[in-house]
C-alpha positions as CSV (number, residue, x, y, z in Angstrom):
1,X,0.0,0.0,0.0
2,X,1.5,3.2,-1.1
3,X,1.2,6.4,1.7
4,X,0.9,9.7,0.9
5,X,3.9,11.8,2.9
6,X,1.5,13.0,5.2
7,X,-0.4,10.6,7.3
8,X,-4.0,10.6,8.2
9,X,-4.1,11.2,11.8
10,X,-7.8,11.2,13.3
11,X,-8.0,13.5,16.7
12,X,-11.8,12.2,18.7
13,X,-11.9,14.6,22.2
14,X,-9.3,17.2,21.2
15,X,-5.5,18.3,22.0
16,X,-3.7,21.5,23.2
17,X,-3.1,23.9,21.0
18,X,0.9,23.7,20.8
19,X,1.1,19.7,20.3
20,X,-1.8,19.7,17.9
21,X,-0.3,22.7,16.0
22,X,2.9,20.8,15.9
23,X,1.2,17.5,14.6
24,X,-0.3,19.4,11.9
25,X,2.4,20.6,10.6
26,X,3.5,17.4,10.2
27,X,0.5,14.8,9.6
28,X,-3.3,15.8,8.1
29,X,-4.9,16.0,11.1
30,X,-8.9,15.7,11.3
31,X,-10.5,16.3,14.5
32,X,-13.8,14.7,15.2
33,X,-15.8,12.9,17.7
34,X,-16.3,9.7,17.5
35,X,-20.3,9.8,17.4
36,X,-20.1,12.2,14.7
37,X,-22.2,10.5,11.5
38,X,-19.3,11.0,9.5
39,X,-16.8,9.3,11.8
40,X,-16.7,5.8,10.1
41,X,-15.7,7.1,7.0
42,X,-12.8,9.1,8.5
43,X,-11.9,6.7,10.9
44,X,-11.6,4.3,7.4
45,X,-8.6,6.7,6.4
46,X,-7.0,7.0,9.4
47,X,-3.4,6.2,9.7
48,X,-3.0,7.5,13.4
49,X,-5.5,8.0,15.8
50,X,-5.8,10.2,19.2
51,X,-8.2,9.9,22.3
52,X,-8.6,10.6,25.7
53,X,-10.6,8.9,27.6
54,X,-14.5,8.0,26.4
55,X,-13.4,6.7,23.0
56,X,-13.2,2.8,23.0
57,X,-10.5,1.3,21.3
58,X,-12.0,-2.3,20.8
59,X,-12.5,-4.8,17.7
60,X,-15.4,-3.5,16.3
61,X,-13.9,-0.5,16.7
62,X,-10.5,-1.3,14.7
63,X,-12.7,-3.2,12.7
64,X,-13.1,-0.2,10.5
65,X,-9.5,1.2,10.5
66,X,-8.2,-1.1,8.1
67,X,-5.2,1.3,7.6
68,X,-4.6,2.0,11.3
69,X,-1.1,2.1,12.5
70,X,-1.1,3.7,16.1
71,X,-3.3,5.0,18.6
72,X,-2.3,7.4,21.1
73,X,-4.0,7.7,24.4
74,X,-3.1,11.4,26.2
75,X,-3.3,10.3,29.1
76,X,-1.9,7.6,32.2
77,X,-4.5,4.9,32.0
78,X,-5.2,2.5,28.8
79,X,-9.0,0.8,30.1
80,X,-10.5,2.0,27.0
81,X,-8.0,1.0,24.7
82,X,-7.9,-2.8,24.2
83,X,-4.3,-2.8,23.9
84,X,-4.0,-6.4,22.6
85,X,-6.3,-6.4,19.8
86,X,-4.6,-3.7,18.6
87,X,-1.3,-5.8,18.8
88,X,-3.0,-8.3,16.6
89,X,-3.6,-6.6,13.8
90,X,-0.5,-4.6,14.0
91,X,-1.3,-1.3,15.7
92,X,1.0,0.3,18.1
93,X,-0.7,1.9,21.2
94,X,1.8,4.8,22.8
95,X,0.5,6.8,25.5
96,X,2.0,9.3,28.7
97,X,2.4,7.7,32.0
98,X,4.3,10.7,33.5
99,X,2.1,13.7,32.1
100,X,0.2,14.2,35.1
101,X,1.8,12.7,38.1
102,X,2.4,16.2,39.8
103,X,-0.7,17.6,39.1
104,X,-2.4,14.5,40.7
105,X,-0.2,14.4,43.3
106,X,-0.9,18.3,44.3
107,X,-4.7,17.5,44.3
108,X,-4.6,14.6,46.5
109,X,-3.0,16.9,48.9
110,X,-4.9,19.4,48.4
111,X,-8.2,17.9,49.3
112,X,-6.8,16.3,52.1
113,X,-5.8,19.9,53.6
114,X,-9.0,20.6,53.1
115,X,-10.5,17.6,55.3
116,X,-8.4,17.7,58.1
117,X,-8.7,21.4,58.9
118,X,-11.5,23.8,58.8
119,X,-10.7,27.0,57.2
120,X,-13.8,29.0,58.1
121,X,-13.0,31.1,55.5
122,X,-15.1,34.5,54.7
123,X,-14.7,36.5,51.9
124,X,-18.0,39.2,51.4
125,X,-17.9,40.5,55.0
126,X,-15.4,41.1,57.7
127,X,-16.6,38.6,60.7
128,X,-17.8,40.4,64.1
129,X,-15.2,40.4,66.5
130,X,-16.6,38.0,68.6
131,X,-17.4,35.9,65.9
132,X,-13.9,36.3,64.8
133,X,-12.8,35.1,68.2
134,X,-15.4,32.2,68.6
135,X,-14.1,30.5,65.5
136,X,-10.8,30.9,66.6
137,X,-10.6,30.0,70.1
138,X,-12.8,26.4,68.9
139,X,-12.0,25.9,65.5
140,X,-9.1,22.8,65.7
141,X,-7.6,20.7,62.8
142,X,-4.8,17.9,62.3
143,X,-1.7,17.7,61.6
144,X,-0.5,15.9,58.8
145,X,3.0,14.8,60.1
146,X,0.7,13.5,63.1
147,X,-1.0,11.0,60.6
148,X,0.0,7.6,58.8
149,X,-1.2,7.4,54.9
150,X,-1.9,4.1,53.0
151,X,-0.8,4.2,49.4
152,X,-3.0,1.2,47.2
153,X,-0.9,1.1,43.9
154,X,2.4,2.5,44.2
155,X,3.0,3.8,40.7
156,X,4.1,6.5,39.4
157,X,1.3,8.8,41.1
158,X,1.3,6.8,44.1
159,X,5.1,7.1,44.4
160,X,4.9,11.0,44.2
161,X,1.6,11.2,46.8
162,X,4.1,9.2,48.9
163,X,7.1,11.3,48.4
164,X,4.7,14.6,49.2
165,X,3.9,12.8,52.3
166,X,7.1,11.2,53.6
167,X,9.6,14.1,52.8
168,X,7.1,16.9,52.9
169,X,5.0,16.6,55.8
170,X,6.7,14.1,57.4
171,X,4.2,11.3,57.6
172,X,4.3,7.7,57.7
173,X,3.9,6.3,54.5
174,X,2.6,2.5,54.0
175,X,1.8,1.0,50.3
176,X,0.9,-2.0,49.1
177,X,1.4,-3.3,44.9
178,X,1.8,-6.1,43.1
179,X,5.2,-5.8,42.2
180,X,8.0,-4.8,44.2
181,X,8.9,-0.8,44.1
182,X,11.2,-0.1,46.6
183,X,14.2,0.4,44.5
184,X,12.4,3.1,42.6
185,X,11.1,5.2,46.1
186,X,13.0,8.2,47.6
187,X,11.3,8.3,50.4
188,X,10.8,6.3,54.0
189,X,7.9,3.5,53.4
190,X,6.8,0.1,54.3
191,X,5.4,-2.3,52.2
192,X,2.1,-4.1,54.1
193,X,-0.4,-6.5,53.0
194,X,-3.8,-5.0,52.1
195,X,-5.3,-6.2,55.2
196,X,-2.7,-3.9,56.9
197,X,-3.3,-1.1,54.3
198,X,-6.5,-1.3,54.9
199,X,-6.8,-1.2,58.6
200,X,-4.0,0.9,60.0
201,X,-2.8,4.5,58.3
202,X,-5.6,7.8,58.8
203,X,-5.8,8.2,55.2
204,X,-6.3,6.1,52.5
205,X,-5.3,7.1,49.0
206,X,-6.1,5.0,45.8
207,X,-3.9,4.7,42.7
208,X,-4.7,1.7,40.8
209,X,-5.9,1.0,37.1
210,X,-8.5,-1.1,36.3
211,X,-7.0,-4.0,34.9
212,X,-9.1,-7.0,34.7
213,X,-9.7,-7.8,38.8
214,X,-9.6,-4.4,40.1
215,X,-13.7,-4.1,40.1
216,X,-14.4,-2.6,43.6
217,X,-11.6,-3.7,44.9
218,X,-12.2,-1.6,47.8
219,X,-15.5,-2.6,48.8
220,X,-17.6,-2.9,52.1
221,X,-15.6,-5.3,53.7
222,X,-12.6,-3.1,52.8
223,X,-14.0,-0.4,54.0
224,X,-15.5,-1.5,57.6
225,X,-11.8,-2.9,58.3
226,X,-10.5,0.9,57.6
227,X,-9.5,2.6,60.8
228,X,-12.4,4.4,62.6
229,X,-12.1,8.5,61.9
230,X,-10.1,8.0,58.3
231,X,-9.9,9.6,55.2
232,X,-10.6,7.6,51.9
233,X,-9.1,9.5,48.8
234,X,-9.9,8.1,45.0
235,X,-8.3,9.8,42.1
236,X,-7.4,6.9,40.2
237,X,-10.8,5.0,38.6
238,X,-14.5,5.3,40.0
239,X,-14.9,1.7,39.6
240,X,-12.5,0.2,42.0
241,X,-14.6,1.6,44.8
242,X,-17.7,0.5,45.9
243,X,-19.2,4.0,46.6
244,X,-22.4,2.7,48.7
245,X,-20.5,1.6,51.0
246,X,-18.1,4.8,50.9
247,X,-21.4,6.4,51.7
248,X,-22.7,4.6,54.6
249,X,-19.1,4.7,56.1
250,X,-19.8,9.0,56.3
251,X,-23.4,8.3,57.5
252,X,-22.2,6.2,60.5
253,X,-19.3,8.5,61.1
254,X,-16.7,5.2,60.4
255,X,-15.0,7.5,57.9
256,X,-14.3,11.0,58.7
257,X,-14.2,12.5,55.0
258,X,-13.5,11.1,52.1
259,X,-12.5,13.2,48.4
260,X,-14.1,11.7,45.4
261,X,-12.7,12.9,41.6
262,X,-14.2,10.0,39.6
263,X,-16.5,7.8,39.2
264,X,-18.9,4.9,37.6
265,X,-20.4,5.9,35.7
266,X,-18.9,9.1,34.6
267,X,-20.6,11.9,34.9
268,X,-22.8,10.6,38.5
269,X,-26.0,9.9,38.0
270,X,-29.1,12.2,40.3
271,X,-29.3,10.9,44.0
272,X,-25.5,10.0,44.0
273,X,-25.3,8.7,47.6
274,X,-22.5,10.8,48.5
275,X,-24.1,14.4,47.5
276,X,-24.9,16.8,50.6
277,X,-22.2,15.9,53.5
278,X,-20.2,18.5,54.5
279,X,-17.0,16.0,54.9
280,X,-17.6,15.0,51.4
281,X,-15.2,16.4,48.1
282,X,-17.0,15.7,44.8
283,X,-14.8,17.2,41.8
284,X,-15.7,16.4,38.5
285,X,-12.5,14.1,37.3
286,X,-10.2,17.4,37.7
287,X,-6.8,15.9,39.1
288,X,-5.0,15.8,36.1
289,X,-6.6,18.7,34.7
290,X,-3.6,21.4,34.9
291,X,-2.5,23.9,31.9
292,X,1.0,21.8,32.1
293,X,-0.4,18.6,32.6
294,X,-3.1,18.6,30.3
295,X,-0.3,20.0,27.5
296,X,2.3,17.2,28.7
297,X,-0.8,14.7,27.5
298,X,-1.6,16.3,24.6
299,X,2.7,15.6,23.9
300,X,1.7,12.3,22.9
301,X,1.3,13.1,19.4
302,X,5.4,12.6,19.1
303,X,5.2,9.2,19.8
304,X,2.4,9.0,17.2
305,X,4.3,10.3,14.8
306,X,7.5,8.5,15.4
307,X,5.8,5.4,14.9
308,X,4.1,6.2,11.4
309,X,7.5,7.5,10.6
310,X,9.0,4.0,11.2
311,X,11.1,5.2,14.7
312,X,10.2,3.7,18.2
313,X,8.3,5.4,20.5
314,X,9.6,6.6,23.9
315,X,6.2,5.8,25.5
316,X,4.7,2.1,24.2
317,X,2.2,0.2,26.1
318,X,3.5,-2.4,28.2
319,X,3.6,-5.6,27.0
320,X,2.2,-6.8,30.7
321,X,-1.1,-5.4,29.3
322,X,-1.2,-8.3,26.2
């Protein structure tokens, strides 16, 4: 098959200006959303193709890409992108592990700040001066450098949440992941089973994928062994965590907050069981979502194109995923 000197390269739920801009100067680039009635006959011409995170990679999908020769996922996680059928028929997958590990790890801290103290802020009017006082004289917090966190999936997201807490606040840092990290930490920590994870550190803060076993991995039984007066944190994929029972661990005061970015399914559907408690964070899947991280995703577009120029990628899928 003969290829013009510009490949196709189909773009479903946007880029960045700079990295898009760059690709098309380089590639013919056509963005459009994968429910778009004219999608299956662009897809069809596609060389390359770029998604996020709602567009499915599967076989009926590739089905009608005969020409396909990478997809690139901007972005850490590869669930919608069946990475081995792609492998089959010949199609690289490249994607960005490391393009928003500090943004992530800055939220998770930042909502836990948020739990532990109360800020009382006020903003429109200056408070009376004996409100001013009551707050002050009974408003009390915690310290982080007082408090243990657990770390489920010790990655490279996990690994920074666990260097923030280890070297900048000075807390105790346990973690527990199927392979064995601690060559790559920087940072005091001790590896536990989950049981232990689970049931001892004040905070615990998710970072797994969802690889084939990972459904509610932290369910009710998880969660009633969780230490009473703790902090559940999920940034990494609403549906390793069974949110019922996050929610009847607030209503019975077993958990003392919890920060929730995403979910299953994705947006929440009406009466999410979580919605009106005061010790409850509900952001709508906006860890990642920095002006640097969100660019270092879009980035992915050089490995795209070093692949349909013949070159190896710096970021392929791992083979583990096959």
């Amino acid at each position: 098959m003969t290829r013009s000197a510009r490949p196709t390269v189909v773009v479903t739920e946007g880029s960045d200006p700079k990295p898009l801009e760059w690709l098309s100067e380089r590639a013919n680039v056509i963005s459009m959303r994968a429910d778009a009635p004219e999608f299956a006959a662009t897809l069809a011409t596609a060389e390359g193709l770029l998604v996020r995170t709602y567009t499915k990679v599967n076989d009926p999908f590739l089905a009608g890409a005969p020409r396909l020769r990478v997809v690139g996922r901007g972005g850490v996680g590869l669930e919608n992108i069946d990475v081995a059928a792609c492998r089959k028929r010949g199609i690289e997958v490249v994607y960005t592990p490391d393009a928003n590990t500090l943004a992530v790890g800055d939220f998770v801290f930042g909502n836990l700040l948020r739990l532990i103290r109360q800020w009382a802020y006020f903003s429109t009017d200056v408070l009376e001066p004996k409100e001013f006082k009551r707050l002050r004289d009974t408003l009390r917090g915690q310290q982080l450098n007082e408090m243990s966190i657990g770390i489920l999936g010790m990655g490279r997201v996990g690994r920074r949440v666990g260097h923030i807490a280890a070297n900048g606040f000075g807390m105790r840092v346990l973690y527990n992941d199927l392979i064995d990290v601690h060559g790559k930490l920087d940072f005091p920590a001790e590896s536990v089973t989950k049981d232990v994870l689970y049931s001892t550190p004040d905070v615990l803060s998710l970072h797994v994928d969802m690889r084939p076993g990972n459904e509610l991995l932290v369910g009710r039984v998880q969660i009633a062994t969780m230490k009473t007066g703790s902090i559940l944190i999920n940034t990494s994929r609403g549906e390793v965590l069974d949110i019922e029972a996050v929610a009847d661990g607030i209503k019975s005061g077993h958990l003392a907050g919890c920060a929730i970015d995403v979910f299953d399914p994705e947006p929440p559907k009406p009466g999410f069981p979580l919605l009106g408690s005061d010790n409850v964070l509900l952001t709508p899947h906006l860890a990642a979502r920095t002006h640097t991280a969100l660019e270092n995703m879009s980035w992915v577009v050089r490995d795209v194109l070093a692949v349909l120029n013949g070159e190896t990628p710096r970021y392929p899928a791992p083979r583990s995923r096959d």
